[in-house]
Structure formats: structure tokens, C-alpha cells
C-alpha atoms as an extended CHARMM CRD file, in Angstrom:
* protein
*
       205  EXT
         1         1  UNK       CA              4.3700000000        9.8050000000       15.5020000000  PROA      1               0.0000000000
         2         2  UNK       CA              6.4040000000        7.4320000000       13.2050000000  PROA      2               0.0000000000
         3         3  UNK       CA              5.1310000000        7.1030000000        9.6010000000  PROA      3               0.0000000000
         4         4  UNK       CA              6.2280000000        4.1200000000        8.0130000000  PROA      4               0.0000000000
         5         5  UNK       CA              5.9470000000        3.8370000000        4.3210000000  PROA      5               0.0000000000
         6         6  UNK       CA              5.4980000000       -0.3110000000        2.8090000000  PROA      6               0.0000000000
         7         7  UNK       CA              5.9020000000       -0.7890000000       -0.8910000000  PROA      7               0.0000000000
         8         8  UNK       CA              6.5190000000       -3.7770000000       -3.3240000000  PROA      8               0.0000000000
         9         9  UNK       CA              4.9340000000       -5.7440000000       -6.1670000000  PROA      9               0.0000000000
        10        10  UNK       CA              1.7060000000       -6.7300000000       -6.6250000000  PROA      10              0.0000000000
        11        11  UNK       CA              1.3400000000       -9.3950000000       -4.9220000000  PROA      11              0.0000000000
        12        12  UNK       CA              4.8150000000       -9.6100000000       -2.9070000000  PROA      12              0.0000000000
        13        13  UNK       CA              3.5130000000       -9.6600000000        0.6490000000  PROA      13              0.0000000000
        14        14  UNK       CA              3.0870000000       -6.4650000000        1.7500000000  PROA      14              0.0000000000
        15        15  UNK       CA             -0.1240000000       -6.9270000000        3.3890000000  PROA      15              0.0000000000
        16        16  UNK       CA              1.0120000000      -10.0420000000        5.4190000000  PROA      16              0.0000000000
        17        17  UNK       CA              4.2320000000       -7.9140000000        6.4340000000  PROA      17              0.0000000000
        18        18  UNK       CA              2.4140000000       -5.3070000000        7.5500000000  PROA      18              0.0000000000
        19        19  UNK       CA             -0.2950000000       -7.0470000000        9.4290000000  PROA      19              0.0000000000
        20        20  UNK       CA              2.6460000000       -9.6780000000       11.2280000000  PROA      20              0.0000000000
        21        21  UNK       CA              3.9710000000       -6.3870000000       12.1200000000  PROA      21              0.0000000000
        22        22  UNK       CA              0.4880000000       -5.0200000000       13.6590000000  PROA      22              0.0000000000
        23        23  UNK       CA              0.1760000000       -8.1470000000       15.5360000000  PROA      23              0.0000000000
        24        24  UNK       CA              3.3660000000       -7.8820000000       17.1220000000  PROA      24              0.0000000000
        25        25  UNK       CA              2.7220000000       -4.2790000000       18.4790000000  PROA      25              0.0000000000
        26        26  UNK       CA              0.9500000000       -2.7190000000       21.1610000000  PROA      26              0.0000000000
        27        27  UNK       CA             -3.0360000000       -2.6390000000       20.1620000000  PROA      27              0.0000000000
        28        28  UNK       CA             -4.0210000000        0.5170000000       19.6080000000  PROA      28              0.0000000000
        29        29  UNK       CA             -1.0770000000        2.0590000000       18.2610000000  PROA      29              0.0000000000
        30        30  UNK       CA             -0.9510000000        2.1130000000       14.8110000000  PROA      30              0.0000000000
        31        31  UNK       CA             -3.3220000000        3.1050000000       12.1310000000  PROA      31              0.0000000000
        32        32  UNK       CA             -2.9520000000        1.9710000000        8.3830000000  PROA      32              0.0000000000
        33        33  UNK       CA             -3.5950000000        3.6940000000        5.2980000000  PROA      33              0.0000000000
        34        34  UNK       CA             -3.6390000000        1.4640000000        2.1130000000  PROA      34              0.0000000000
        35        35  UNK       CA             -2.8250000000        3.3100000000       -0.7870000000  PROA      35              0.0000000000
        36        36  UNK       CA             -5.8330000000        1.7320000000       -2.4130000000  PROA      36              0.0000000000
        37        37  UNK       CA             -8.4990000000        3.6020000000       -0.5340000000  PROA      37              0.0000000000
        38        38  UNK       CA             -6.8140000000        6.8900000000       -2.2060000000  PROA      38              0.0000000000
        39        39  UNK       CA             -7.2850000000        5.6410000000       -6.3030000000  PROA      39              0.0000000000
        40        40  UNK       CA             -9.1440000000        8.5660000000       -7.8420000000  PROA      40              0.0000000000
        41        41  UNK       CA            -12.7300000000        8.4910000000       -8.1790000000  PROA      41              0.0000000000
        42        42  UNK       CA            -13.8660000000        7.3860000000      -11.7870000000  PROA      42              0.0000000000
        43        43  UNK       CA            -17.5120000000        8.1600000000      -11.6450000000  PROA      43              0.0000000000
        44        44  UNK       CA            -17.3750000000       10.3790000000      -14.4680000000  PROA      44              0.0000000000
        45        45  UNK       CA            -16.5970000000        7.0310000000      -17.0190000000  PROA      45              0.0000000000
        46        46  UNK       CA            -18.8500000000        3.7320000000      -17.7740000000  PROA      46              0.0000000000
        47        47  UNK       CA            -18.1230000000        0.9330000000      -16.0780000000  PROA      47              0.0000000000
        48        48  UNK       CA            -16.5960000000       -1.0010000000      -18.7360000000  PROA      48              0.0000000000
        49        49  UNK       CA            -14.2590000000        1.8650000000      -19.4400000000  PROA      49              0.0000000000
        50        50  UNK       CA            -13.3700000000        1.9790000000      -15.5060000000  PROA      50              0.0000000000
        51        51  UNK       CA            -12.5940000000       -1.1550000000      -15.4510000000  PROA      51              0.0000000000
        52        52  UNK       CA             -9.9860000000       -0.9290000000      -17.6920000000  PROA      52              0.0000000000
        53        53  UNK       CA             -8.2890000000        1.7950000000      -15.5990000000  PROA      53              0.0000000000
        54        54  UNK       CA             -4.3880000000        1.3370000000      -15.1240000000  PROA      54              0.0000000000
        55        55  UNK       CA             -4.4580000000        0.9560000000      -11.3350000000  PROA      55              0.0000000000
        56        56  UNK       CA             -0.6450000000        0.3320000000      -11.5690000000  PROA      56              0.0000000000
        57        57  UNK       CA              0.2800000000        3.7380000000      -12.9540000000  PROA      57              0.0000000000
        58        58  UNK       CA              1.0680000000        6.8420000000      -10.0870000000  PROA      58              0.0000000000
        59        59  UNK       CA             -1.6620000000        8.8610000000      -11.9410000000  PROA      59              0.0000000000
        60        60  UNK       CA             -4.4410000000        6.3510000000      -10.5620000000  PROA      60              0.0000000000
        61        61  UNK       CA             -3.8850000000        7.3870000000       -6.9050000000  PROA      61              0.0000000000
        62        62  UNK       CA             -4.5550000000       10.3920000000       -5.6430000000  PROA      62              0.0000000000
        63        63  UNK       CA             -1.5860000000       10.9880000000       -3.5220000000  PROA      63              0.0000000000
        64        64  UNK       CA             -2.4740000000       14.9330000000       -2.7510000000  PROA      64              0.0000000000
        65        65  UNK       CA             -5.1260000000       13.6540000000       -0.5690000000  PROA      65              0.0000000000
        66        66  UNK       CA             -3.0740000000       11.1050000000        1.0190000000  PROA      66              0.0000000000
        67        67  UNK       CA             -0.3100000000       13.4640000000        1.7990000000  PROA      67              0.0000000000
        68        68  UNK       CA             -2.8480000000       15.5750000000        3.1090000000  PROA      68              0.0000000000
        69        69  UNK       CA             -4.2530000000       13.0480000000        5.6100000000  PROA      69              0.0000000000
        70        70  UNK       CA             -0.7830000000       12.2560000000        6.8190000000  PROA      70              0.0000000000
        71        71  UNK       CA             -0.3130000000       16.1650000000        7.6960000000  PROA      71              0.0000000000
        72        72  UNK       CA             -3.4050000000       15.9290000000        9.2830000000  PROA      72              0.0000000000
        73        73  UNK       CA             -2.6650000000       13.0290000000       11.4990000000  PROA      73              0.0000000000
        74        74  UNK       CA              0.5750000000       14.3050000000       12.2120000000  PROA      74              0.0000000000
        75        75  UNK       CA             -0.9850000000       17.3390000000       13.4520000000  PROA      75              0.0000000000
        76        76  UNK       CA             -3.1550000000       15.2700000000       16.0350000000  PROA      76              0.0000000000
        77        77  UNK       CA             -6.4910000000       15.6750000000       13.5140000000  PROA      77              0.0000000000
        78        78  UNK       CA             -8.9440000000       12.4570000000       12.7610000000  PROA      78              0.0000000000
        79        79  UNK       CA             -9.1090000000       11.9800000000        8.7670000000  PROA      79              0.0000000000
        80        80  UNK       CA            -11.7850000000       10.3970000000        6.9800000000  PROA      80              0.0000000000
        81        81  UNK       CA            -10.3900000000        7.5560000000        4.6400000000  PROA      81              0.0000000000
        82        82  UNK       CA            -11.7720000000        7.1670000000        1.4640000000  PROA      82              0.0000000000
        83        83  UNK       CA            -13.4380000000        3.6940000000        0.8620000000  PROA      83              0.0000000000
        84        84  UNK       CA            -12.5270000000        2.3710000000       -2.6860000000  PROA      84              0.0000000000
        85        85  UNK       CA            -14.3620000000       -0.8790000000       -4.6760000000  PROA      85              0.0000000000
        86        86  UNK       CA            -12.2040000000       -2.8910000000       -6.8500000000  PROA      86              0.0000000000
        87        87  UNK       CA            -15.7880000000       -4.3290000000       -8.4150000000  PROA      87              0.0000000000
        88        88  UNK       CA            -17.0880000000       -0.8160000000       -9.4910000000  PROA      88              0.0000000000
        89        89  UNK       CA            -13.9850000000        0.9350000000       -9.5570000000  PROA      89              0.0000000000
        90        90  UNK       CA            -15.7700000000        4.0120000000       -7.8620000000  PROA      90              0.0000000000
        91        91  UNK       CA            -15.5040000000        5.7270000000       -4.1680000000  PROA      91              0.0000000000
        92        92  UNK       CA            -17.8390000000        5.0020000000       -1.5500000000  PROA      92              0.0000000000
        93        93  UNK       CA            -19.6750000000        7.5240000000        0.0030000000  PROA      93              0.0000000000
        94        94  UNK       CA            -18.7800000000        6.3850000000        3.0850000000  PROA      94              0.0000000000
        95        95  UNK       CA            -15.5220000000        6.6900000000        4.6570000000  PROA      95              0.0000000000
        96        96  UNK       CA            -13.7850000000        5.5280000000        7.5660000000  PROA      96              0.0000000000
        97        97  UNK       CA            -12.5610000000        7.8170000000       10.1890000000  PROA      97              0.0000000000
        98        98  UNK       CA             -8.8320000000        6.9320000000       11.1650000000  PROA      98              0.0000000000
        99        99  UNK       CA             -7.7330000000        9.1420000000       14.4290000000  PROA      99              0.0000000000
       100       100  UNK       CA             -4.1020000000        9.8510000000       15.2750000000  PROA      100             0.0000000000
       101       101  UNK       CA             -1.8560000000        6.8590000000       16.5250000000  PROA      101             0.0000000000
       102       102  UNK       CA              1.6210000000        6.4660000000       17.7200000000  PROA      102             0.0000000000
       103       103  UNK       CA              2.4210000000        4.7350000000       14.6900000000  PROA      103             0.0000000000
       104       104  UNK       CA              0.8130000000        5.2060000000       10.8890000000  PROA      104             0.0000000000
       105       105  UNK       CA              1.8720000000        3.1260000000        8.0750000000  PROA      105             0.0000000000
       106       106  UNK       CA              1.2250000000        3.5080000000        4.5790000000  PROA      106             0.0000000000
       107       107  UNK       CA              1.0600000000        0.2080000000        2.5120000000  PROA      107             0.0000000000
       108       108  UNK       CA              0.8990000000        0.2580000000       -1.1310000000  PROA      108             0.0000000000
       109       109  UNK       CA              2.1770000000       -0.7540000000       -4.8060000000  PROA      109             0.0000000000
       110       110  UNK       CA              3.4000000000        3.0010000000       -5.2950000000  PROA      110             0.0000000000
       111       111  UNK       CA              3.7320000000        4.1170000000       -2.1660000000  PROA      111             0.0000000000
       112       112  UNK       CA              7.8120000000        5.1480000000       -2.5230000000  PROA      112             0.0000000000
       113       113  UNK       CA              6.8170000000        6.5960000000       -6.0170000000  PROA      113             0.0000000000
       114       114  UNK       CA              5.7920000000        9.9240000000       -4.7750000000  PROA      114             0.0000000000
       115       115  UNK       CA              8.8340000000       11.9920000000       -3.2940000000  PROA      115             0.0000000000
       116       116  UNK       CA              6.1330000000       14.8310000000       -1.3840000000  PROA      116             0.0000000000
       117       117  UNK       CA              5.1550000000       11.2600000000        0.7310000000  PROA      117             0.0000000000
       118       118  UNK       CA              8.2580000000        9.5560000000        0.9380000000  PROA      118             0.0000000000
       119       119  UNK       CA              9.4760000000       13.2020000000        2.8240000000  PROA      119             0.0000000000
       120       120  UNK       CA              6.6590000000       12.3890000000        5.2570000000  PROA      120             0.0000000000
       121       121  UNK       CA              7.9580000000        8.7390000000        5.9770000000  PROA      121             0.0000000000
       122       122  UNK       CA             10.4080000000        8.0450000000        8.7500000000  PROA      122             0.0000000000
       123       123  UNK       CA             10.9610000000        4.3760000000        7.4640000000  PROA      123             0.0000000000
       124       124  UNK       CA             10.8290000000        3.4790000000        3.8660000000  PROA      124             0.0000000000
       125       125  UNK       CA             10.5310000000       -0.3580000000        3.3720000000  PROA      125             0.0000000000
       126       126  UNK       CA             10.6790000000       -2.2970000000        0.1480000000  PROA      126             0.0000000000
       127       127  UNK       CA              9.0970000000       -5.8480000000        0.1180000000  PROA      127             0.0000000000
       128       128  UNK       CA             10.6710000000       -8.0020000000       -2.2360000000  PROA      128             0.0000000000
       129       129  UNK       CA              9.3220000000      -10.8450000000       -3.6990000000  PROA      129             0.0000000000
       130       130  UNK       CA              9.9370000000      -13.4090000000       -7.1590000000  PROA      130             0.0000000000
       131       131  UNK       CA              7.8410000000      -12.5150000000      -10.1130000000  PROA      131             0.0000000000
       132       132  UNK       CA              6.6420000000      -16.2940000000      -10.2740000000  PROA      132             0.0000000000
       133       133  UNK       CA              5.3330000000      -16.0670000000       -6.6780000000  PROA      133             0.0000000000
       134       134  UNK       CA              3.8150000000      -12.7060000000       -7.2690000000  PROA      134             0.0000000000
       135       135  UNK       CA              2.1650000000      -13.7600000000      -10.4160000000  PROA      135             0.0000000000
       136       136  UNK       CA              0.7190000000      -16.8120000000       -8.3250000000  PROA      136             0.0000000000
       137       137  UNK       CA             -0.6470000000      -14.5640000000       -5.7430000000  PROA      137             0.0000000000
       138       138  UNK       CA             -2.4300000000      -12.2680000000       -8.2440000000  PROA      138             0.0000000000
       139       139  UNK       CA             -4.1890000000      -14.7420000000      -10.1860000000  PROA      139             0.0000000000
       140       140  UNK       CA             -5.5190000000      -16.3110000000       -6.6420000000  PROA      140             0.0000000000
       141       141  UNK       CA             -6.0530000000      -12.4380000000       -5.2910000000  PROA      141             0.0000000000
       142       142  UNK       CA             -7.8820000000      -11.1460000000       -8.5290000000  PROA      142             0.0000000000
       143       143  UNK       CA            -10.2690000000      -13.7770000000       -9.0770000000  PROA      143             0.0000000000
       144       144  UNK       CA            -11.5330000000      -14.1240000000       -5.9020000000  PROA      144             0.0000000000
       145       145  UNK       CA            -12.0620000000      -10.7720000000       -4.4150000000  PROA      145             0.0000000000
       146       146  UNK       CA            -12.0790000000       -9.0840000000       -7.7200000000  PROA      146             0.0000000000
       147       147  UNK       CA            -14.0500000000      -10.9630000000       -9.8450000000  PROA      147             0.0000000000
       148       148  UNK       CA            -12.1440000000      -11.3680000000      -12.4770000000  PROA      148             0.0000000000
       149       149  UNK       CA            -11.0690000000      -14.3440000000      -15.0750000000  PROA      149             0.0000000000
       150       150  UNK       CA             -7.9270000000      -16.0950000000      -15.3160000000  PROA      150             0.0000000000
       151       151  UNK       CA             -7.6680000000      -14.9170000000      -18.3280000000  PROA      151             0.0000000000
       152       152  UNK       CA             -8.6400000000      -11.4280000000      -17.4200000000  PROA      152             0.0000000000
       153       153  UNK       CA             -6.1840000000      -11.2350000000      -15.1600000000  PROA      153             0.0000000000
       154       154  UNK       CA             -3.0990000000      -12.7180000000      -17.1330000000  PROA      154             0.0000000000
       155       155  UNK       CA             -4.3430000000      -10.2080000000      -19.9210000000  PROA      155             0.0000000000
       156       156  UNK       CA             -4.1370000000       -7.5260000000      -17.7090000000  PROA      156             0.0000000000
       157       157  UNK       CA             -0.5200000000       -8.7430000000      -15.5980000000  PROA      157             0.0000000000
       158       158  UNK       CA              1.0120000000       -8.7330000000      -19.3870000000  PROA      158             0.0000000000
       159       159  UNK       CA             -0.3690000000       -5.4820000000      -20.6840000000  PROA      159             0.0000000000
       160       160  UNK       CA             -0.0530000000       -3.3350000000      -17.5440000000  PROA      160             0.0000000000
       161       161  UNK       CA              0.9500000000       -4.9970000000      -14.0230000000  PROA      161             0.0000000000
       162       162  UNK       CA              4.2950000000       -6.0940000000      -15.4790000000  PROA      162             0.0000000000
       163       163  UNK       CA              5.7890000000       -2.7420000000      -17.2970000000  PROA      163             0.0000000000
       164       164  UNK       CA              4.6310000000       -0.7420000000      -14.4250000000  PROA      164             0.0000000000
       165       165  UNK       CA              6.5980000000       -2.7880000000      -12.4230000000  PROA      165             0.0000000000
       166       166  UNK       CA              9.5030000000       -2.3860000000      -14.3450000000  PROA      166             0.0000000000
       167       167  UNK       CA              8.9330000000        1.4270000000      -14.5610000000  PROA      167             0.0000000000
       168       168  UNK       CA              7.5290000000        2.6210000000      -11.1020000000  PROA      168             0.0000000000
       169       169  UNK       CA              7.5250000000        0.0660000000       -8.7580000000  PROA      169             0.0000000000
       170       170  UNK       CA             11.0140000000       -1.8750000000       -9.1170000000  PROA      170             0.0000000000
       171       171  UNK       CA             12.9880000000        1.5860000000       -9.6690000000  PROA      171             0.0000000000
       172       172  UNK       CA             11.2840000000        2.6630000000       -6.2810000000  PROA      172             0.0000000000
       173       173  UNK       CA             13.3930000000        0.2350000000       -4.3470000000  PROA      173             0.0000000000
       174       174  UNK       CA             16.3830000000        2.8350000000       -4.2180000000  PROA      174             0.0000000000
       175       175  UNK       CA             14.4740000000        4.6930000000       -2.3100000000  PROA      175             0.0000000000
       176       176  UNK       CA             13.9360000000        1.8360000000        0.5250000000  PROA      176             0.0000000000
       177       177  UNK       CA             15.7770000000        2.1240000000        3.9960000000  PROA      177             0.0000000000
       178       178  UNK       CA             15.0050000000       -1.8310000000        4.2810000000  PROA      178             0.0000000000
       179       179  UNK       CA             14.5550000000       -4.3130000000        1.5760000000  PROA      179             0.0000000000
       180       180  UNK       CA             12.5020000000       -7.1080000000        2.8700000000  PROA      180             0.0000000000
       181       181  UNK       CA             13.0000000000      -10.9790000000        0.9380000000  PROA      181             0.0000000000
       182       182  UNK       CA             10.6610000000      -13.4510000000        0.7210000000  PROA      182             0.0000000000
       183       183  UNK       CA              7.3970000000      -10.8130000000        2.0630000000  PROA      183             0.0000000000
       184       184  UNK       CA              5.7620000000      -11.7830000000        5.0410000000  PROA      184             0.0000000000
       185       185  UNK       CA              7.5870000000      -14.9140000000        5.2400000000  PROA      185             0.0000000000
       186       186  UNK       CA             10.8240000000      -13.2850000000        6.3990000000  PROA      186             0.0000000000
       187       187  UNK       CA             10.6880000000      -13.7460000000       10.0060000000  PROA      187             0.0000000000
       188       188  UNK       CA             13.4800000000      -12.3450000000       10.8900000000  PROA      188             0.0000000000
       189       189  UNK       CA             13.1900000000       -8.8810000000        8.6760000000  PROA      189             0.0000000000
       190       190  UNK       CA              9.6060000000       -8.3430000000       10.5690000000  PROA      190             0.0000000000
       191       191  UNK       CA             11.5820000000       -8.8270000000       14.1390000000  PROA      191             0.0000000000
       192       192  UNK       CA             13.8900000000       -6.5130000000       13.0970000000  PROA      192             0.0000000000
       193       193  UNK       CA             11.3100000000       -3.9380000000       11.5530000000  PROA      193             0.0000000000
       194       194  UNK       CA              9.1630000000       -4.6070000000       15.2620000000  PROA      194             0.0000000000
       195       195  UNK       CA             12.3790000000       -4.2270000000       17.2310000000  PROA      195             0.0000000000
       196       196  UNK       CA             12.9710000000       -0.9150000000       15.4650000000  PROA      196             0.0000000000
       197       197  UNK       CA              9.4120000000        0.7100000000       15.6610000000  PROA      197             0.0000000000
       198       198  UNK       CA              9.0200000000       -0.2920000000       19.0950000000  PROA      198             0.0000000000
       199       199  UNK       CA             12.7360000000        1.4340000000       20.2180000000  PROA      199             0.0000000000
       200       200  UNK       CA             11.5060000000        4.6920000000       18.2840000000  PROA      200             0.0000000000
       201       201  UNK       CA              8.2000000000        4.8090000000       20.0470000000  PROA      201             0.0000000000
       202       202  UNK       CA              9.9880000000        4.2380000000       23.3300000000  PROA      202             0.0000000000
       203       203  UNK       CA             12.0310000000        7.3480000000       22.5670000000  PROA      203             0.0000000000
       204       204  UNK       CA              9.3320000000        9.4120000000       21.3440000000  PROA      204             0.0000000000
       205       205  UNK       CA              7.1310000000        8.6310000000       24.2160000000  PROA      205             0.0000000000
């Protein structure tokens, strides 16, 4: 099993890398774990308090369970992935049941932040993308799928998108094997990244 670990920005791509990199893959061989199905559960607090949660701080996600799920796949168990709602800022009860593939990567904002996961990763990649661009892309992202203002969400990209940034995410670069320009537009950095994954699961298989 490879375990591939995807982090950037808010807004810098990583999605689009990792699903050009899906695409160009065998079907059936990789499962994904977004680091946003793993933010605590904050059922204990109002909603108007929970919506004010700083989902760009490490303390939001709870990375003991994802750590745990990657053992788990890693020893050939199914895991149940949490479901998480960006509207109501709570867990579903539901979950989604992710079984064992060649290939698992885990995609989010602070997912080189945590050194217990990045021990589990095999690749580390950094997606790096221009604060403008980024900034673009959340406004777009947060008010339709979120539900949230343009003002709401240049509020919050001031108060806490932007210094977490500068004090988890950006620092976590060091810790990338690849640095990836210009997110999922890079061609070239996702052939390379395919061309790599699928040598490794040639050798492993």
C-alpha cells in the first residue's frame, strides 16, 4: 500500500490535483481520505458559536482518528469515514465505509502538520499556489457550497485563513518530497506524480 499525503492552501488546487491524478490511475485502486471528514465533532456548542470554529487551526481535526484509519487500512481492515457538514458544522451519523486499496491518499489543508501522519506517508506533496488565486477560489468555493457571504468570507480569510497559513500551512512545505506550482494546472508535476505511483505499485505488486 502507498499512502500519499496532499497538502496546500486553501484553495490552491489540491482537490483538482488529486482527482487528475485518480483519473489517470487504474479504477479501483486508490481510496481518498479528505482531511475534512476528520474535523472534530462540535455538537456540544450552538450553531452560531460552531460556526465560528477555526477550521484552519490543527486542533480542529481530529488527526488521532485519522491516523488510526490509516493503520487500519494498512493492516487490510475497512474503516468507516466520518461524514462532516460545512453548513452545520457537526458529524453525520452516517459514515462511509472506505476498504483497503493499493493506493490511499490523504488530501487536506493540514495534512503535513501532524508528524504521527506524515510517518505514515510514503509521498509527501505540497501544492503551491498564489495567494490572489487562492483568495479567488475561496470566495467562489465558500459561497456556493458553504453558504456563506462575500463578506463573511473575506472577514473570515483576514481574521483566520490567512495567519494560519502563515503559521501551519506554509511552514509545512519543508516537509514536502514534491512541491507542485500552479495546482492542478501543472500538467507535467501530475505526470510525474502518476509516473511515480504507478512504478511503486508495479514494485509492490
Amino acid at each position: 500500500m502507498l499512502i500519499i499525503g496532499i497538502a496546500g492552501g486553501t484553495g490552491s488546487g489540491k482537490t483538482t490535483v488529486v482527482r487528475k491524478i485518480i483519473e489517470k490511475l487504474p479504477q479501483g485502486e486508490v481510496a481518498v481520505l479528505p482531511q475534512d471528514s476528520y474535523y472534530r465533532d462540535n455538537a456540544h456548542l450552538p450553531l452560531e458559536e460552531r460556526q465560528e470554529i477555526n477550521f484552519d487551526h490543527p486542533r480542529s481535526v481530529e488527526f488521532e482518528l485519522l491516523v488510526e484509519h490509516i493503520r487500519q487500512l494498512k493492516n487490510g481492515e475497512a474503516i468507516d469515514q466520518p461524514i462532516y457538514s460545512y453548513l452545520t458544522c457537526l458529524r453525520s451519523d452516517e459514515t462511509i465505509k472506505v476498504e483497503p486499496k493499493e493506493v490511499v491518499i490523504v488530501e487536506g489543508i493540514l495534512a503535513l502538520t501532524h508528524p504521527e501522519l506524515r510517518e505514515l506517508m510514503d509521498l509527501k506533496i505540497f501544492v503551491d499556489c498564489d495567494a490572489d488565486d487562492r483568495l479567488n477560489r475561496v470566495i467562489k468555493r465558500d459561497i456556493v457550497e458553504r453558504g456563506r457571504s462575500v463578506n463573511k468570507v473575506l472577514d473570515r480569510y483576514e481574521k483566520t485563513v490567512k495567519p494560519m497559513h502563515l503559521q501551519f500551512i506554509e511552514p509545512s512545505k519543508r516537509y514536502a518530497d514534491i512541491i507542485v506550482p500552479q495546482g492542478g494546472n501543472n500538467v507535467v508535476a501530475i505526470n510525474i506524480l502518476t509516473h511515480f505511483i504507478e512504478k511503486n505499485l508495479i514494485v509492490k505488486l
